[in-house]
SEKOL-628173 format. One line per field, with one value per atom (N, C-alpha, C): residue number from 0; x, y, z; residue in three letters; atom name. Coordinates in steps of 0.2 Angstrom, whole numbers, plus 5000, padded with zeros to 4 digits. Layout:
BEGIN
ropa <- (NUM|...)
u <- (X|...)
v <- (Y|...)
w <- (Z|...)
fivo <- (ALA|...)
baba <- (CA|...)
***
This chain:
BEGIN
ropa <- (0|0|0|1|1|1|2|2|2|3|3|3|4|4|4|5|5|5|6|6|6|7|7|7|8|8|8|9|9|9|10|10|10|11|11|11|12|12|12|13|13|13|14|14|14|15|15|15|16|16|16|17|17|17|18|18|18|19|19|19|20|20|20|21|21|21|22|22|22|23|23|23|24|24|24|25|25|25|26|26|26|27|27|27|28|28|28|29|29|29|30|30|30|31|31|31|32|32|32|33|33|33|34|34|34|35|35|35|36|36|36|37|37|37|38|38|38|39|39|39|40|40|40|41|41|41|42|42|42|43|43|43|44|44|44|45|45|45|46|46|46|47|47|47|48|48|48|49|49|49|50|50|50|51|51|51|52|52|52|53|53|53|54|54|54|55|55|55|56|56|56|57|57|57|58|58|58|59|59|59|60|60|60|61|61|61|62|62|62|63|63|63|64|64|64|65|65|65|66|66|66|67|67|67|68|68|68|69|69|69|70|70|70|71|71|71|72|72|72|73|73|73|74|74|74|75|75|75|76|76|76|77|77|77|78|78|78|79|79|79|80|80|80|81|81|81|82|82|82|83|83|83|84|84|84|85|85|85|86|86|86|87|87|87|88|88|88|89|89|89|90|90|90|91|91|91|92|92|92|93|93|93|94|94|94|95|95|95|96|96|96|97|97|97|98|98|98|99|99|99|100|100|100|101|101|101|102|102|102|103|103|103|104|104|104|105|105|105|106|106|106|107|107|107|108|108|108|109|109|109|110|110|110|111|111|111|112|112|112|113|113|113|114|114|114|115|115|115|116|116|116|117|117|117|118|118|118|119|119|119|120|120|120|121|121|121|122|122|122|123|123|123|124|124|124|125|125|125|126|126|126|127|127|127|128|128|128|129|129|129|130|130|130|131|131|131|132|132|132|133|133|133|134|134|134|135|135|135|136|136|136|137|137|137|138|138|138|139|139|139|140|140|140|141|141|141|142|142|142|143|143|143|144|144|144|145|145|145|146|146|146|147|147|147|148|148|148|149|149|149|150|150|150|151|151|151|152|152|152|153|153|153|154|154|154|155|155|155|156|156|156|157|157|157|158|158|158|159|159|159|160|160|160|161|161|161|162|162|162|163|163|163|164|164|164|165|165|165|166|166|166|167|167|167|168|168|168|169|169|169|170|170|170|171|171|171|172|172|172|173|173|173|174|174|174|175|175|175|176|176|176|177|177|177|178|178|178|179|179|179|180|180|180|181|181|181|182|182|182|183|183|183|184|184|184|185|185|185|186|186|186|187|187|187|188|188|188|189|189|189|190|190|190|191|191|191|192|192|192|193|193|193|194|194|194|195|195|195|196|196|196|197|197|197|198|198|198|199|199|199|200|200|200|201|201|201|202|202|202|203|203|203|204|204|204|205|205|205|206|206|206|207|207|207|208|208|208|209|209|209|210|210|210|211|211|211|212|212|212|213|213|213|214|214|214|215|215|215|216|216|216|217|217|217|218|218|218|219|219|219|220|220|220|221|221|221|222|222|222|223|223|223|224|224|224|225|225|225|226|226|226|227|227|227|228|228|228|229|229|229|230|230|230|231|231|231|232|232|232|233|233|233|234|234|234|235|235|235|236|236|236|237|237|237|238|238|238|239|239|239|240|240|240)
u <- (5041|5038|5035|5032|5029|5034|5040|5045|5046|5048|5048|5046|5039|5033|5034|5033|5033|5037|5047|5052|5052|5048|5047|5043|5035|5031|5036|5038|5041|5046|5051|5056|5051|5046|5043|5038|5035|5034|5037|5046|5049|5050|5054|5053|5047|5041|5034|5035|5039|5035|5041|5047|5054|5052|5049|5048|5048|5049|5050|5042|5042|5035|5037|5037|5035|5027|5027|5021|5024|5015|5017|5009|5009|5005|5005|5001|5001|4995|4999|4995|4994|4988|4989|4988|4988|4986|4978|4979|4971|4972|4967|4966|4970|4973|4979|4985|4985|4995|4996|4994|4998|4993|4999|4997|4992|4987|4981|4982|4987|4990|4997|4993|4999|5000|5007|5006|5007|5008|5008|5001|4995|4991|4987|4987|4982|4976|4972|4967|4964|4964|4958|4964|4969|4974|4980|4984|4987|4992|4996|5004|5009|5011|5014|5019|5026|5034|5035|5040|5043|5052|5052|5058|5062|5069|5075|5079|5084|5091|5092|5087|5087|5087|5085|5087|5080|5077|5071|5070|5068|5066|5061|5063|5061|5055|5053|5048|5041|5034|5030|5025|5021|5016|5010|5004|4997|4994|4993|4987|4982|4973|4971|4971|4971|4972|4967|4968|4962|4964|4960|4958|4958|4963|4962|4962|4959|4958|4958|4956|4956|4964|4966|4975|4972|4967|4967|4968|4970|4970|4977|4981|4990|4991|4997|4999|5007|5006|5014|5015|5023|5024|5034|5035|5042|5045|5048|5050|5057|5062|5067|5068|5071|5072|5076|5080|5084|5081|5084|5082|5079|5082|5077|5070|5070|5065|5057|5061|5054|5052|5045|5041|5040|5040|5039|5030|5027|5019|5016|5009|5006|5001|5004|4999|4991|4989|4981|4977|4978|4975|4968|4965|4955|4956|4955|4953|4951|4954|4952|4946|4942|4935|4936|4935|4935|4927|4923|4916|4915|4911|4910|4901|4902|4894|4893|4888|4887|4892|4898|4904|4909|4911|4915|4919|4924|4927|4927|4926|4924|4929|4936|4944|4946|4951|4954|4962|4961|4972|4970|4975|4976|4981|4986|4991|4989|4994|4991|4999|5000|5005|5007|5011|5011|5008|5004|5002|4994|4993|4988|4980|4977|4970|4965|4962|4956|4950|4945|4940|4933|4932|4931|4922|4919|4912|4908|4901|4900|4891|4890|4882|4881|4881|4879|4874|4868|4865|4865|4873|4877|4884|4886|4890|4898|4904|4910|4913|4921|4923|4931|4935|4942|4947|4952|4957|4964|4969|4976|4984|4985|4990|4999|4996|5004|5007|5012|5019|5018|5018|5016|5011|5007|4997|4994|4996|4990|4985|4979|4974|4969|4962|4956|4952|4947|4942|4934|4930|4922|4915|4913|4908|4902|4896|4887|4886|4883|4878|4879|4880|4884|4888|4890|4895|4902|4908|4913|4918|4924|4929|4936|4941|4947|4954|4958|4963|4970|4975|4980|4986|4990|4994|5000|5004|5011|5017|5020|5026|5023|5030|5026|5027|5026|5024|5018|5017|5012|5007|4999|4996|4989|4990|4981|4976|4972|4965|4960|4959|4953|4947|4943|4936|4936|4937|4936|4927|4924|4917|4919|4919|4919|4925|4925|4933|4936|4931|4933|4933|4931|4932|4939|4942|4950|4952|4955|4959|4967|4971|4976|4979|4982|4984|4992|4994|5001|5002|5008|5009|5017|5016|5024|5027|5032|5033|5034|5032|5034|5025|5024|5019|5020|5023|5027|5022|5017|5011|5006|5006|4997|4995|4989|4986|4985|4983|4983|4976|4973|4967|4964|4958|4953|4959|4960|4964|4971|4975|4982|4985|4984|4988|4989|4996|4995|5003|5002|5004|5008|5013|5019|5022|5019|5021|5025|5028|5032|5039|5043|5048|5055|5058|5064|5069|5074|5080|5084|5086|5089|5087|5091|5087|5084|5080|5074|5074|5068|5068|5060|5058|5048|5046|5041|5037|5031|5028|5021|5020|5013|5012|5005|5004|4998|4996|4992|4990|4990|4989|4988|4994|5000|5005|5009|5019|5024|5024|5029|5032|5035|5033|5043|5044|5049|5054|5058|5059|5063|5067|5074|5078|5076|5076|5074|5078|5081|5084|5081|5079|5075|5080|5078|5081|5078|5080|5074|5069|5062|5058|5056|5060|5060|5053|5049|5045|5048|5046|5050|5044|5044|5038|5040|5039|5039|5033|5033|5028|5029|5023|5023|5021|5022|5020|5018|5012|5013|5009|5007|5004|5011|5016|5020|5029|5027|5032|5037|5043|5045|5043|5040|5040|5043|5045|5050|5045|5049|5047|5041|5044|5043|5034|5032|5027|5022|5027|5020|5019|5012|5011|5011)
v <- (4852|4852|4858|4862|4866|4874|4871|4877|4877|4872|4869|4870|4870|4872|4878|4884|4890|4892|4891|4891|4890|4884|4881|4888|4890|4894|4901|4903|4910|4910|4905|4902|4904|4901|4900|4906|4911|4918|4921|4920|4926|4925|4919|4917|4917|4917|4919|4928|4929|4938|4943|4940|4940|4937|4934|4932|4938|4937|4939|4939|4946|4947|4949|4946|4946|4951|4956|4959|4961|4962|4967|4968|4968|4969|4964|4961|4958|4963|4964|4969|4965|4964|4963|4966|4963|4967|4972|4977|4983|4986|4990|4994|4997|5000|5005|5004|4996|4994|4996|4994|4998|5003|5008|5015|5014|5019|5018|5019|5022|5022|5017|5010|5005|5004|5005|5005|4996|4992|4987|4983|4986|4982|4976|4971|4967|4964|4966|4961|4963|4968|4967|4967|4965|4961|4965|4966|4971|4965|4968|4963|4966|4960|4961|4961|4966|4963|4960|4954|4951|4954|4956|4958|4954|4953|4948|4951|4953|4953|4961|4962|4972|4973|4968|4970|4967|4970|4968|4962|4958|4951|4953|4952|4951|4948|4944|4941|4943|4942|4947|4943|4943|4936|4941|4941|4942|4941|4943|4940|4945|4944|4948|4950|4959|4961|4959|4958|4953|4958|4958|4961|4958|4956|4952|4954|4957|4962|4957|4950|4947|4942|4947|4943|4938|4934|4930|4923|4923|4918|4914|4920|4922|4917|4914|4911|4913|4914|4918|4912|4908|4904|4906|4903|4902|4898|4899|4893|4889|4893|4890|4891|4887|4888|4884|4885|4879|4874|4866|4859|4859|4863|4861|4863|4869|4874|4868|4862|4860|4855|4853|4845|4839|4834|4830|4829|4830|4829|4833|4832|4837|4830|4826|4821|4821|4818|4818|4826|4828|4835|4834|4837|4835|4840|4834|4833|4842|4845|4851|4850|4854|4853|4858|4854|4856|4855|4861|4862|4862|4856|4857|4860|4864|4865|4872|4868|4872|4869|4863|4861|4864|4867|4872|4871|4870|4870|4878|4876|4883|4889|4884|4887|4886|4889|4893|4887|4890|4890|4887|4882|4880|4879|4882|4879|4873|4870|4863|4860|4858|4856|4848|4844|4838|4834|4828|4825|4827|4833|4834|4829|4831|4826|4830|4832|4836|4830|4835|4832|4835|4832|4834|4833|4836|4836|4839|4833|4833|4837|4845|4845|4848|4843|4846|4839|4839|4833|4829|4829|4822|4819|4815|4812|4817|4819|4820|4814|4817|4811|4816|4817|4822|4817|4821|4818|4824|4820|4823|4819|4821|4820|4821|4824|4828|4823|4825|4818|4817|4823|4825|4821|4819|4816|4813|4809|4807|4799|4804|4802|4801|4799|4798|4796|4799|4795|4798|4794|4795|4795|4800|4800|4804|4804|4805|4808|4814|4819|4817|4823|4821|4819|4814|4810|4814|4810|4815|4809|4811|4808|4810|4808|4811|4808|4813|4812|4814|4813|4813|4814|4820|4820|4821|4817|4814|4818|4822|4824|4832|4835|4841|4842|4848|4851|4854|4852|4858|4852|4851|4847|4850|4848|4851|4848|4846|4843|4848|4840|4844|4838|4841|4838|4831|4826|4824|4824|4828|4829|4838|4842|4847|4851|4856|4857|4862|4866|4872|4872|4864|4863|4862|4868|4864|4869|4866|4870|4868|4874|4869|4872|4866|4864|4864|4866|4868|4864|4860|4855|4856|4857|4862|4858|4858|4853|4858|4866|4868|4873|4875|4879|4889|4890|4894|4897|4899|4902|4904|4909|4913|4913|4918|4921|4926|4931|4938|4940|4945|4947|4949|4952|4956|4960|4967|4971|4973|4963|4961|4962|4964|4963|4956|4955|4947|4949|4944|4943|4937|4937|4930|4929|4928|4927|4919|4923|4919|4916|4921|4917|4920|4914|4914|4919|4919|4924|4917|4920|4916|4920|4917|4918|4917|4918|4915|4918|4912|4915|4914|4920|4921|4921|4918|4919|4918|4923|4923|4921|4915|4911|4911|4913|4915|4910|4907|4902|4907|4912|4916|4921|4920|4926|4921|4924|4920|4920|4915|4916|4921|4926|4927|4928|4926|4923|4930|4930|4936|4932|4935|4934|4938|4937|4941|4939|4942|4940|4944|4940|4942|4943|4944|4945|4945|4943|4944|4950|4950|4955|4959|4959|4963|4963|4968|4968|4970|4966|4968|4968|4973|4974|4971|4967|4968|4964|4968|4968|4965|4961|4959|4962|4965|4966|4962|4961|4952|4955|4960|4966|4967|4968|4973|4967|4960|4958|4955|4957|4955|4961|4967|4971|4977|4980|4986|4991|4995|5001|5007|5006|5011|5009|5004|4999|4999|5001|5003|5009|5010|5017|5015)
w <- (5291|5285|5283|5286|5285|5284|5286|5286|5278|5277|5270|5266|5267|5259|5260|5264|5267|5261|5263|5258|5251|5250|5242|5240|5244|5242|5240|5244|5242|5236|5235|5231|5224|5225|5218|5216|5220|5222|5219|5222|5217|5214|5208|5203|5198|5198|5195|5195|5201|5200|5196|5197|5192|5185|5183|5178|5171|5165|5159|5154|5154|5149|5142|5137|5131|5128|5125|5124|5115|5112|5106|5102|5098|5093|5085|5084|5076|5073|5067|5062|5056|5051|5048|5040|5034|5029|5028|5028|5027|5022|5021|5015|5013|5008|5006|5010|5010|5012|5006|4999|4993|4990|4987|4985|4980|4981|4978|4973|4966|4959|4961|4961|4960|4952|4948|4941|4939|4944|4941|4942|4936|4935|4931|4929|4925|4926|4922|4921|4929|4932|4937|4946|4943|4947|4950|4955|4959|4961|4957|4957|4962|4966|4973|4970|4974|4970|4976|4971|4977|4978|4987|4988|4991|4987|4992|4991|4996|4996|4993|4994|4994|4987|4981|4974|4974|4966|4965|4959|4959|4957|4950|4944|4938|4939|4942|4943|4947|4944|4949|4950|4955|4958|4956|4952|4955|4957|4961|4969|4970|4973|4973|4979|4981|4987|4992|4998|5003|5009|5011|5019|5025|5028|5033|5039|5044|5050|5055|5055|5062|5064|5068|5071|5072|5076|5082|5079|5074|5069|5069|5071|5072|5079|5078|5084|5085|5091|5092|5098|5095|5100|5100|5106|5104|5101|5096|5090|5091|5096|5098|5108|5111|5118|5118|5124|5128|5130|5130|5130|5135|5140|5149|5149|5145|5147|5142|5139|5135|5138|5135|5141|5134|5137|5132|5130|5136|5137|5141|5141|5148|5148|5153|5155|5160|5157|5163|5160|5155|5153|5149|5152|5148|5140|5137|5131|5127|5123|5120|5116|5116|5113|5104|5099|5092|5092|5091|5087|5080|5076|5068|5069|5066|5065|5057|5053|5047|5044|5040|5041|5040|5048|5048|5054|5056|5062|5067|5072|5077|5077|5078|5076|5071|5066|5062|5064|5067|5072|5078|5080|5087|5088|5092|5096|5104|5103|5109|5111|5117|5118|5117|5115|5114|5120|5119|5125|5125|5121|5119|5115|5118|5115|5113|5106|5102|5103|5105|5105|5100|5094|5091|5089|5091|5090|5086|5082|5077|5079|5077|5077|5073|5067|5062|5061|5056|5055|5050|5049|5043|5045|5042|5045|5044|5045|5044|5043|5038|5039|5038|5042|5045|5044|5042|5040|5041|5042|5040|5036|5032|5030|5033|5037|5039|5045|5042|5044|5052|5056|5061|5066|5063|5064|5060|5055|5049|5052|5054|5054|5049|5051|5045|5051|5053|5056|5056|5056|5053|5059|5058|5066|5064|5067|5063|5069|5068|5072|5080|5084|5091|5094|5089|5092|5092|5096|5095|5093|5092|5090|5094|5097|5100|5097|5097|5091|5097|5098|5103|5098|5102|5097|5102|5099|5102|5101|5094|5092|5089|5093|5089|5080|5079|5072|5070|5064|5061|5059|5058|5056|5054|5048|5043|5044|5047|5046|5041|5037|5032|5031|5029|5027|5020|5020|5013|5009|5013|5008|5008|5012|5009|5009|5005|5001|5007|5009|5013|5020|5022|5029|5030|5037|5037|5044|5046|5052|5054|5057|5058|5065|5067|5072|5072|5078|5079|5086|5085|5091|5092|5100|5102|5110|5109|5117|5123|5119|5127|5128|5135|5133|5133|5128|5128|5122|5121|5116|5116|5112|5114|5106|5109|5103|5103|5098|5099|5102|5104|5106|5100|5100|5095|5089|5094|5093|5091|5091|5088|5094|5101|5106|5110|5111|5114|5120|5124|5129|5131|5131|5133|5140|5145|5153|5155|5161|5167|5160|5157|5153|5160|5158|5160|5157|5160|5158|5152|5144|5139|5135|5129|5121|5117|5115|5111|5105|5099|5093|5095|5094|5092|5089|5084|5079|5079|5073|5074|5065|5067|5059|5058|5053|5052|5046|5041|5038|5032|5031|5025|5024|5027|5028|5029|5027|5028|5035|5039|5046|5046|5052|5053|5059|5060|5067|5069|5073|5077|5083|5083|5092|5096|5103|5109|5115|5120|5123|5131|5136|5141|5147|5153|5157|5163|5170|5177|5176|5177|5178|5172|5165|5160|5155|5155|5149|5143|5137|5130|5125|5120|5117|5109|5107|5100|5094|5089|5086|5079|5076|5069|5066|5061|5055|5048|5049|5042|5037|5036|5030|5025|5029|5025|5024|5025|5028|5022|5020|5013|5008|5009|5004|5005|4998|4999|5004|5007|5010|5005|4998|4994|4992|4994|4994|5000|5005|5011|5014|5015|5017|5029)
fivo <- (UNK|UNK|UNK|UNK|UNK|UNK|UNK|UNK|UNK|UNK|UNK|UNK|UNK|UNK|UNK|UNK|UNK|UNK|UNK|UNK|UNK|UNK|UNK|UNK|UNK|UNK|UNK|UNK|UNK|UNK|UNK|UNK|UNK|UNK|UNK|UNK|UNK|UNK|UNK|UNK|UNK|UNK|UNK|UNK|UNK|UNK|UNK|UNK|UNK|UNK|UNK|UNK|UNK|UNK|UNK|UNK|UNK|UNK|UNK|UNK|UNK|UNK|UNK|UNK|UNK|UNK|UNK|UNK|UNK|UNK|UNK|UNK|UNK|UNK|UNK|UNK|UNK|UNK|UNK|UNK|UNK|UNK|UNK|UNK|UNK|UNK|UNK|UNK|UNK|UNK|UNK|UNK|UNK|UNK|UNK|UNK|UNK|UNK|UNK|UNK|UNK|UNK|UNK|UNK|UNK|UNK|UNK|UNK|UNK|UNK|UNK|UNK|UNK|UNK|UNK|UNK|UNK|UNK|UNK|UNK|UNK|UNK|UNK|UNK|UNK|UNK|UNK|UNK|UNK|UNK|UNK|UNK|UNK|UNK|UNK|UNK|UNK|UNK|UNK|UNK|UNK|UNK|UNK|UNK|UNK|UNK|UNK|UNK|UNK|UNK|UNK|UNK|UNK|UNK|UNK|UNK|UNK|UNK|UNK|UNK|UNK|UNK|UNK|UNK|UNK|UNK|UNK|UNK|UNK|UNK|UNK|UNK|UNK|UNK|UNK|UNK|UNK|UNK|UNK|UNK|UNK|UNK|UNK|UNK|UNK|UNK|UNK|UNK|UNK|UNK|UNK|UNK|UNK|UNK|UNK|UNK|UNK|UNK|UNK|UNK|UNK|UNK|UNK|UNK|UNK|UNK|UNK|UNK|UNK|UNK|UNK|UNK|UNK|UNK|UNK|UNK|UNK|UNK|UNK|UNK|UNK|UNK|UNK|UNK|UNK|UNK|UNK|UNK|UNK|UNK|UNK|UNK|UNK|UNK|UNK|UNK|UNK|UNK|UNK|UNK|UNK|UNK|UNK|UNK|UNK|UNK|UNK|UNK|UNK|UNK|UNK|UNK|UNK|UNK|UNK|UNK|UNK|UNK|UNK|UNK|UNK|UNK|UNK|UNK|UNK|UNK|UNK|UNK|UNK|UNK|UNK|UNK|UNK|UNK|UNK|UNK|UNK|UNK|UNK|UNK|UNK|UNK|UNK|UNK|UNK|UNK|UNK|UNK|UNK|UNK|UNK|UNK|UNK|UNK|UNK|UNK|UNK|UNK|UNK|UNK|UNK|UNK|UNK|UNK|UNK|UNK|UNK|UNK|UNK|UNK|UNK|UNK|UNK|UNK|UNK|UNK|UNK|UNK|UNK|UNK|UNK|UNK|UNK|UNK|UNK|UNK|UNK|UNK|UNK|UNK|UNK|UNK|UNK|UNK|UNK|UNK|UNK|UNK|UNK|UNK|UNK|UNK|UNK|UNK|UNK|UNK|UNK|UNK|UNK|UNK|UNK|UNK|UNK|UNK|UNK|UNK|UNK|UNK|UNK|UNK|UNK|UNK|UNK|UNK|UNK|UNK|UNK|UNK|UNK|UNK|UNK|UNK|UNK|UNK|UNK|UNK|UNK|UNK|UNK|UNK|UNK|UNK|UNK|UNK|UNK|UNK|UNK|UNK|UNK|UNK|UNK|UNK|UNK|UNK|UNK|UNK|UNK|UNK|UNK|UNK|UNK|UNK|UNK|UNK|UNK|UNK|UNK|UNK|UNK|UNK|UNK|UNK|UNK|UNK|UNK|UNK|UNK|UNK|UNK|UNK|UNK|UNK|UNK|UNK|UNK|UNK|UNK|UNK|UNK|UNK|UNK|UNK|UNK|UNK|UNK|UNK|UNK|UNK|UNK|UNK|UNK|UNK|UNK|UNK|UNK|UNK|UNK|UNK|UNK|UNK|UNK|UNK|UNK|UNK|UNK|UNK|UNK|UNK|UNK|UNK|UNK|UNK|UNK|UNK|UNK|UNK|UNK|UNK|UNK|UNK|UNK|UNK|UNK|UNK|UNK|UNK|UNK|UNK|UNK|UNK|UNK|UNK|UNK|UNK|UNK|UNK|UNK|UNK|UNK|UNK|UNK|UNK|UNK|UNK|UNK|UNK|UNK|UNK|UNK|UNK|UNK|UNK|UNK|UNK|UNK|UNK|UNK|UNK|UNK|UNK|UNK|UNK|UNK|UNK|UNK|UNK|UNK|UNK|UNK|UNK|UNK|UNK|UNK|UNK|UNK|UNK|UNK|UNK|UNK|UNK|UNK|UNK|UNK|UNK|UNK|UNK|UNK|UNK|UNK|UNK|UNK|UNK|UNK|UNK|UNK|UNK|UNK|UNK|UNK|UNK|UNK|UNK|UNK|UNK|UNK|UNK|UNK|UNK|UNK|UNK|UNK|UNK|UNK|UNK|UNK|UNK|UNK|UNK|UNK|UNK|UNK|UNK|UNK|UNK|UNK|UNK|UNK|UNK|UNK|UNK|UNK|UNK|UNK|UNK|UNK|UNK|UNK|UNK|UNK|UNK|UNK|UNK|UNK|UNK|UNK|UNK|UNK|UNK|UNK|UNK|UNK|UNK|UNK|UNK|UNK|UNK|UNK|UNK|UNK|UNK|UNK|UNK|UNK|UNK|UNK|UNK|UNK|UNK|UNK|UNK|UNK|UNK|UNK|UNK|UNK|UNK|UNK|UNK|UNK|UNK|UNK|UNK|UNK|UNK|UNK|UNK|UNK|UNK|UNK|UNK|UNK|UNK|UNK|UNK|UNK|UNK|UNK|UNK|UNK|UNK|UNK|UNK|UNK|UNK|UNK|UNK|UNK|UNK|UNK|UNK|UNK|UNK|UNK|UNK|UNK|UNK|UNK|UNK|UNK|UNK|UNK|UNK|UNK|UNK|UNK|UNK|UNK|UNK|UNK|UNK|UNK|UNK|UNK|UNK|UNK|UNK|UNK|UNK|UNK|UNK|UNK|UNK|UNK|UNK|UNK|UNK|UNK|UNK|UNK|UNK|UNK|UNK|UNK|UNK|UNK|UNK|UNK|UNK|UNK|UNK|UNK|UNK|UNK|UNK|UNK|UNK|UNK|UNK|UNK|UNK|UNK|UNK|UNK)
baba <- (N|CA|C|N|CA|C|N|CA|C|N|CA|C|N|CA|C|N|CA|C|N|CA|C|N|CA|C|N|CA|C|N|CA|C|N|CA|C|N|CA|C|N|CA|C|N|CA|C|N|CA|C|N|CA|C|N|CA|C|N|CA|C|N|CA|C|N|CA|C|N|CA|C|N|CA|C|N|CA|C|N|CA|C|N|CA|C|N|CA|C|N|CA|C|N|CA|C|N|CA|C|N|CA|C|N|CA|C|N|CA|C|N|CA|C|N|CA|C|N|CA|C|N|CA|C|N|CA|C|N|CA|C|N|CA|C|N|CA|C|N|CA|C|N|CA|C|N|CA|C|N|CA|C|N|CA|C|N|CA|C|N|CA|C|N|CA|C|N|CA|C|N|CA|C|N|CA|C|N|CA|C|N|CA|C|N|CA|C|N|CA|C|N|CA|C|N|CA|C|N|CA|C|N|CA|C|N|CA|C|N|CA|C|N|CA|C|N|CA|C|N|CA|C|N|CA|C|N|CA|C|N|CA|C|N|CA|C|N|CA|C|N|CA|C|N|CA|C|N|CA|C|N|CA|C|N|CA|C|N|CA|C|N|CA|C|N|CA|C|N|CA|C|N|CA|C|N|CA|C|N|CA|C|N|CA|C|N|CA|C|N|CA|C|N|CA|C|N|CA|C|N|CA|C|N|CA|C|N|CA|C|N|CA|C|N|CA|C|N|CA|C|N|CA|C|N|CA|C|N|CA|C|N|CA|C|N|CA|C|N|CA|C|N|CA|C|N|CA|C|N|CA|C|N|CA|C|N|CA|C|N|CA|C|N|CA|C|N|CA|C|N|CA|C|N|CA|C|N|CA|C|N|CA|C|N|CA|C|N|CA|C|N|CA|C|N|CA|C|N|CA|C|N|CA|C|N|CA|C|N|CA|C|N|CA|C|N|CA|C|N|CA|C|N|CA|C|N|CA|C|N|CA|C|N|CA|C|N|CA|C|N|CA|C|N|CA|C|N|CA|C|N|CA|C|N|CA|C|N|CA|C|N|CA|C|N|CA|C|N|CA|C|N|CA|C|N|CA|C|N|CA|C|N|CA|C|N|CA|C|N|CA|C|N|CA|C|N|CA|C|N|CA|C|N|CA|C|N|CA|C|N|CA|C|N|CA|C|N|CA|C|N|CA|C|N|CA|C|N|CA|C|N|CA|C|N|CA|C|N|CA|C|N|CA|C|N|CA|C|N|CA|C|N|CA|C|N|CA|C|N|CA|C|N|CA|C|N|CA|C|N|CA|C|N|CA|C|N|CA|C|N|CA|C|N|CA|C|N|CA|C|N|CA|C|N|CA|C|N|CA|C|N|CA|C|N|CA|C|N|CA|C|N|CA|C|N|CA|C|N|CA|C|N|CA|C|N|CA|C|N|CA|C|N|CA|C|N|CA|C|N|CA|C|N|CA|C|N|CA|C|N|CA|C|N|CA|C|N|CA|C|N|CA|C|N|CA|C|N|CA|C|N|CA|C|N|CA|C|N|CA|C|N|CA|C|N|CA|C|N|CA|C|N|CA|C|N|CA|C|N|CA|C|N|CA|C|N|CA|C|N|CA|C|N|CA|C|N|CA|C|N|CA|C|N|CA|C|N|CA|C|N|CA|C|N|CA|C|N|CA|C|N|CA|C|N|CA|C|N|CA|C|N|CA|C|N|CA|C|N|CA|C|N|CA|C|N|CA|C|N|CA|C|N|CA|C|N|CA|C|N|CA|C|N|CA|C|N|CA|C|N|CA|C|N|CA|C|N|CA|C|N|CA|C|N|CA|C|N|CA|C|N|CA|C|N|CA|C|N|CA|C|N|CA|C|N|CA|C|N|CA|C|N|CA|C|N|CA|C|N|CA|C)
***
């Protein structure tokens, strides 16, 4: 028996120490992404072009420019794998703690694996009352100072939780059946360990930026670098510095 576990032990040794690293960087939109004499301006307002298909689109969106400096918001998951590499659940797992205080959720963004249970705690000194609509998880449930509430989520997807007293409480939750996701650090660097050799599509999603998805194809031992850019992502060249 012990020659056994010995064998299993090393088996699984080099497999972990073979394993596939995924690294990079998310940037996102700073000051002077557009040139400081942008001619398309109204009323105060700095019109984004929208780019498809390498032609430019008659159509122009005004939005006011924003500064977004914190990645950590950004969730980089694998959004395609092969059927084996998925789980259906992570059974017997202590409850993920969500903190409301000032009513504000703690987190922004959360990835969680299916099987998953939020445990959501109330210290503030009034009552919440949290809800979601999304097809994924639509809950509603009501709870008063310290108390907590636990919410279990079954099928992956994407799911909003918001506030029905206040407009700007909201956070969103990303439910995935494999554990195959991070987040980025302070500085936009993030890190994706122990992948297997296959092809994958990566994406990083951020709540105030489009997705975008990338293929990668990894190999035993290989580190691969790739990076986001969700400042510049869809706009002409001639539009970023």
């Amino acid at each position: 028996m012990r020659f056994i576990a010995l064998i299993l032990s090393l088996i699984l040794f080099v497999s972990i120490s073979n394993a596939a690293v995924i690294r990079g960087k998310v940037r996102l939109r700073k000051k002077g992404a557009f040139p400081s004499k942008n001619p398309y301006v109204y009323n105060g307002f700095r019109t984004e072009l929208k780019f498809s298909k390498w032609k430019w689109m008659r159509n122009f969106e005004s939005t006011r420019l924003k500064d977004y400096t914190d990645s950590t918001d950004t969730i980089i998951y694998l959004s395609h794998i092969p059927d084996q590499y998925k789980r259906k659940e992570t059974p017997n797992q202590e409850p993920i703690k969500i903190h409301i205080n000032s009513a504000s959720f703690h987190v922004k963004t959360l990835p969680i694996m299916t099987g998953s249970t939020l445990e959501f705690i109330n210290h503030d000194p009034v009552a919440h009352d949290i809800y979601s609509f999304s097809a994924t998880k639509p809950f509603e449930t009501q709870f008063f100072q310290n108390r907590h509430a636990f919410v279990t989520f079954k099928k992956p997807g994407g799911v909003t939780i918001r506030s029905s007293i206040y407009k700007n409480m909201r956070t969103e939750i990303l439910v995935l059946d494999h554990p195959y996701f991070t987040k980025p650090r302070k500085d936009g660097t993030y890190h994706m360990r122990n992948l297997r050799p296959g092809v994958y599509q990566i994406s990083a999603w951020h709540p105030e930026f489009p997705t975008i998805t990338k293929e990668v194809e990894v190999n035993y031992g290989e580190t691969i670098t790739i990076d986001f850019n969700m400042a510049t992502m869809g706009l002409p060249k001639a539009l970023v510095k």
